[in-house]
N, C-alpha and C positions, 0 to 999 in steps of 0.2 A: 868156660864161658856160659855153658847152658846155664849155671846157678846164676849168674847175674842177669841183671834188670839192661835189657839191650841198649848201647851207647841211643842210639836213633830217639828211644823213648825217654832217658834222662833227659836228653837236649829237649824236646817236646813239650814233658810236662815242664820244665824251668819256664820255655815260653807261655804256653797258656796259664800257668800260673801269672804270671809277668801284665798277660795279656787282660785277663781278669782284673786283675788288682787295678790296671788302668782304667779297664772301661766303668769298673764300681763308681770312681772316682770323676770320669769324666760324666757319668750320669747322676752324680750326688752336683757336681756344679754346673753345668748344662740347661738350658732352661728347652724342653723336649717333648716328643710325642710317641703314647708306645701303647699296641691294643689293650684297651680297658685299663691302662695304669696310668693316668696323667698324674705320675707322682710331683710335676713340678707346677702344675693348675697352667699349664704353656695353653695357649691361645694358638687356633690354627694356622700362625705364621709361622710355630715352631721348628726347627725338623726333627726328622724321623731318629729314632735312637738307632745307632749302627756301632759297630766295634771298631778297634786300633786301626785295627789292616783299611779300613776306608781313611782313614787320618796319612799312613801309610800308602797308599798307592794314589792316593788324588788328592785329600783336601792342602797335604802337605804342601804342595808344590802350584797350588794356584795363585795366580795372581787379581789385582781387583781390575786390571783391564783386561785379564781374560789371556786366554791360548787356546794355542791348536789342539784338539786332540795328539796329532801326535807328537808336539811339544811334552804334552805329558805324561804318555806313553813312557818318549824316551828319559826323561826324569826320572821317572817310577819305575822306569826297568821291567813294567808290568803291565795289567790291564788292570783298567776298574769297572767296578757293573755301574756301567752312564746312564743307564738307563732309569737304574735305579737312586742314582745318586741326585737325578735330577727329580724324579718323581718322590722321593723322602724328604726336598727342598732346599739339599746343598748346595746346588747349582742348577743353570740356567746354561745349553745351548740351543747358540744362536743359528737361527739358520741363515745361508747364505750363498751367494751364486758367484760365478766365478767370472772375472771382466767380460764375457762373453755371454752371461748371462746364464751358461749351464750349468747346475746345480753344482755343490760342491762336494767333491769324496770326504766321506765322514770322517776319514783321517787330516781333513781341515777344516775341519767345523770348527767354532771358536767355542768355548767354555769358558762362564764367567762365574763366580761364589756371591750366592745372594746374600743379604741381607744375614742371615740366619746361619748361612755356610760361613760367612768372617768371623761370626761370634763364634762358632763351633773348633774353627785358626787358632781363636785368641783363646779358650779355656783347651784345647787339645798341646800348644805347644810345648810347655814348662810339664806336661806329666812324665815323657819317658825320663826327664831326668829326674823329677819328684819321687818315681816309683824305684830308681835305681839308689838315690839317695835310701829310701827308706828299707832298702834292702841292706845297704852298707851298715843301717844302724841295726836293724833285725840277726843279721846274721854274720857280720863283724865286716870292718874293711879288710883284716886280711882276706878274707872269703871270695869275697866278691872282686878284688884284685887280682886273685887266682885264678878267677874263673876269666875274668875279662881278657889277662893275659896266654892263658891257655886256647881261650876262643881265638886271639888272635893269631896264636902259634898254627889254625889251621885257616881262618878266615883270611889272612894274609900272605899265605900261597896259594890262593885259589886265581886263575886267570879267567875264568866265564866271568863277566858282570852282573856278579848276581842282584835282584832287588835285597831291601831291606826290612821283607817281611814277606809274610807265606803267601804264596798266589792263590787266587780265588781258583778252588778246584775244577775241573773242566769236567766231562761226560767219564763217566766210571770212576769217578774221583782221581781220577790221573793231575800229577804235578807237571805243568808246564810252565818254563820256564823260555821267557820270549828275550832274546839276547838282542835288544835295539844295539843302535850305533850313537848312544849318546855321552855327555861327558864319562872321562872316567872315572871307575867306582873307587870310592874311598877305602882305605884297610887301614886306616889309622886309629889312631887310640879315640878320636874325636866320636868314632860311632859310636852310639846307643848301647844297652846289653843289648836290647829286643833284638835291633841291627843283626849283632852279631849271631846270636842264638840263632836265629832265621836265616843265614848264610850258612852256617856250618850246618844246619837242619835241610836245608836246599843241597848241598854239597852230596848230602847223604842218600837223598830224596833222586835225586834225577839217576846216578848210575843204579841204584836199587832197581829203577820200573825200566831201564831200558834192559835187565837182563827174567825180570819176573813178569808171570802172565796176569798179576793182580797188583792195584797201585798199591804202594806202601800206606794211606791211608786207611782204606780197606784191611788190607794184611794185619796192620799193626793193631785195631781194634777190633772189628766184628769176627775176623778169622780168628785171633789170637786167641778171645774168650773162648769161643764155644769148642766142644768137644763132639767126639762120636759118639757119644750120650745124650739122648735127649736133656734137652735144660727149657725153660718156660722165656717164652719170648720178649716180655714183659720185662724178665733181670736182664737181661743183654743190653740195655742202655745202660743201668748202673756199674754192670761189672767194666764197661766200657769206657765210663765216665763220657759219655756222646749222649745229646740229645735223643729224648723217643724217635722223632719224625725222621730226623738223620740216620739214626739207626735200623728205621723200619726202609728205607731205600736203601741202605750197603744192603741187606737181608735181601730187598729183592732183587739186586744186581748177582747178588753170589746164590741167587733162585733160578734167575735167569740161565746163567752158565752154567750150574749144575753142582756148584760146590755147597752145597745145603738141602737139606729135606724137613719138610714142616708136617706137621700132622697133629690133631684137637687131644687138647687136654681131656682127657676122659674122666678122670680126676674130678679133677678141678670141677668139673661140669660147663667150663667156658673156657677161651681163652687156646692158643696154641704153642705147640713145644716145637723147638728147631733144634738140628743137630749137624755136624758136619759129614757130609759124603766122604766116599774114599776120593773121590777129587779134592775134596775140600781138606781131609786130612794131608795130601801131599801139599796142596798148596801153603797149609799152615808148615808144614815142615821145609819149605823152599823158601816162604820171610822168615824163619828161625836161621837158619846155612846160609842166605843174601847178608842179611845185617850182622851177621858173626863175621863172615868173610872180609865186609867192607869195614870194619872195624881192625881187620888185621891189616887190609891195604894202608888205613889209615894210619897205622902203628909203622909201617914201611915208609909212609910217604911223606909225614909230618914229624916221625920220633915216638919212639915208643912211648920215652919218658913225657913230652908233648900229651898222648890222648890217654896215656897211664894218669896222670893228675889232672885233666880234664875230668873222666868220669870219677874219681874218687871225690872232686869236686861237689860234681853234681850229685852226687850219693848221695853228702852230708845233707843238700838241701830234697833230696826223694824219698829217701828211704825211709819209711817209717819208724820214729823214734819210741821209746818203752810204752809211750803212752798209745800206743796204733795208728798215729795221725806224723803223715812226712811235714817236716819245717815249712815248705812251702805252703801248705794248708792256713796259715798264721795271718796272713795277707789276702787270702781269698774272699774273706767273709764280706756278703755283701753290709751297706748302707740297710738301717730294716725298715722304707720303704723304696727300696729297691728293687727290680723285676725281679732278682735274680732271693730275691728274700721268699719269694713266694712257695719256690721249690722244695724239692727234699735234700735235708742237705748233702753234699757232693762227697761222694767216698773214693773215688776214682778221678784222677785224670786224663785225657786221649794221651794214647802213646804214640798220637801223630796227631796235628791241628787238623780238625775237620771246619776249612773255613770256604765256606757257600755263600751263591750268589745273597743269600737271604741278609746283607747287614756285616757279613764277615766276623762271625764270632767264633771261636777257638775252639768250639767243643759243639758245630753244627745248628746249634740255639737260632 
């Protein structure tokens, strides 16, 4: 297993892969607001451009006469950044007092989808099937049938309720996963890929951080790349496939606790090199032995044959084919005026979704 690409990170990049290809899309027909790129000439009623995961944990499930917060908590199975969702212009909460007059706990405030937030409903809905459609033709239906069915070979023994999509990470980038008491969760053939991707990705996520001292976000990309040899700070976003800014915060979290050491390019004559500590080399070898291990439980616990054709699955769409570029890369390209056209292009994917309060985008953006 050490020569293979860890199950945790095939499941990973399929989503942000997945997750990309949608928001290209939802920002090619979207009429929107995004710093210095008003690629759609949107007038200040527009809203703000945000990823999947806010389609997924809130606008999914709003209604036009509004709900509780924790209406839609328990729908979403998760939280969403209200604060931000409301300040971007998807929605409007209301405030309000309770028959007695005292104010009311924020978990009954009511939230309603402005004007801008419906339209956002109406061009968000028809993509996760668009984008799985155009998977089935990209890389065949048998493929994608094997995948879905394989996903469900684990996503449908799972008993926690899990959401259907990656939770906005919390402080140290830790994955929490909030287990409301609302209807029961679907394991039907009727979910989504992304759905499923993102449950069997959770499944994998929460036993990891309850036995490791760094979250598997963390683990799986800024730990992963770097070595006990100096390397320039600068590539550690690429070799990462994680945004600069996201990247320069795991760096200073694993500064913080001691698992890294930075010191000035002398070289270079600017600019600084990081490297792993001997803390940081054990930790990188405790997410190597976590997600090997939880790969064999899963072999015990769903069938070997089960997560045996699950990752040979995902292989065919990860691994990079003669040309150096994995299948999934085929769907990523953005729209070219698209934010994401702006960058350099992407050689990497997260080997775990880095999705922050900032908009929820898959790769920390």
């Amino acid at each position: 297993m050490p020569d293979r690409i860890e199950l945790s990170a095939l499941i990973s990049q399929a989503l942000v892969a997945f997750t990309i290809e949608l928001d290209n899309e939802f920002e090619h027909l979207m009429e929107h607001r995004t710093t210095g790129h008003d690629a759609t000439g949107a007038d200040g009623g527009a809203p703000w451009l945000v990823s999947m995961v806010m389609w997924c944990n809130c606008m999914r499930f709003l209604r036009p006469e509004g709900m509780t917060v924790r209406e839609l908590e328990q729908l979403a199975r998760t939280r969403t950044n209200l604060a931000g969702m409301q300040r971007w212009g998807y929605l409007v909460v209301e405030p309000g007092r309770s028959p007695d007059g005292s104010p009311l706990l924020a978990a009954d405030l009511v939230v309603r989808p402005t004007p801008g937030g419906r339209r956002a409903q109406f061009v968000w809905a028809p993509l996760p099937r668009l984008i799985e459609d155009r998977w089935r033709r990209r890389f065949g239906e048998a493929t994608i049938e094997r995948l879905r069915r394989t996903l469900l070979g684990v996503v449908g023994k799972l008993e926690t309720p899990l959401p259907n999509c990656m939770p906005i990470l919390h402080q140290e980038w830790t994955t929490t996963v909030t287990c409301t008491r609302g209807p029961a969760a679907r394991h039907g053939s009727d979910l989504h890929l992304s759905a499923l991707l993102a449950r069997a990705l959770l499944a994998f996520a929460v036993p990891f951080e309850r036995r490791a001292d760094l979250s598997l976000a963390i683990s799986a990309n800024a730990v992963r790349v770097l070595t006990p040899e100096f390397v320039r700070v600068r590539d550690v976003p690429r070799m990462a496939g994680v945004a600069t800014e996201a990247t320069r915060i795991a760096l200073g979290q694993l500064d913080k606790r001691g698992h890294v050491e930075f010191r000035t390019d002398v070289a270079a004559g600017r600019g600084h090199l990081v490297r792993l500590t001997d803390k940081g080399v054990k930790a990188q070898n405790a997410y190597r032995r976590l997600v090997s291990g939880i790969e064999l439980r899963w072999r015990e616990r769903f069938g070997a044959e089960v997560v045996d054709e699950l990752r040979e699955t995902l292989e065919l769409l990860a691994v990079p084919t003669a040309d150096g570029s994995p299948p999934l890369f085929e769907g990523i390209e953005p729209y070219p005026n698209g934010w994401r056209a702006a960058g350099r292009r992407r050689q990497h994917l997260p080997h775990f979704p880095v999705v922050l309060h900032r908009g929820g985008f898959p790769d920390g953006a």
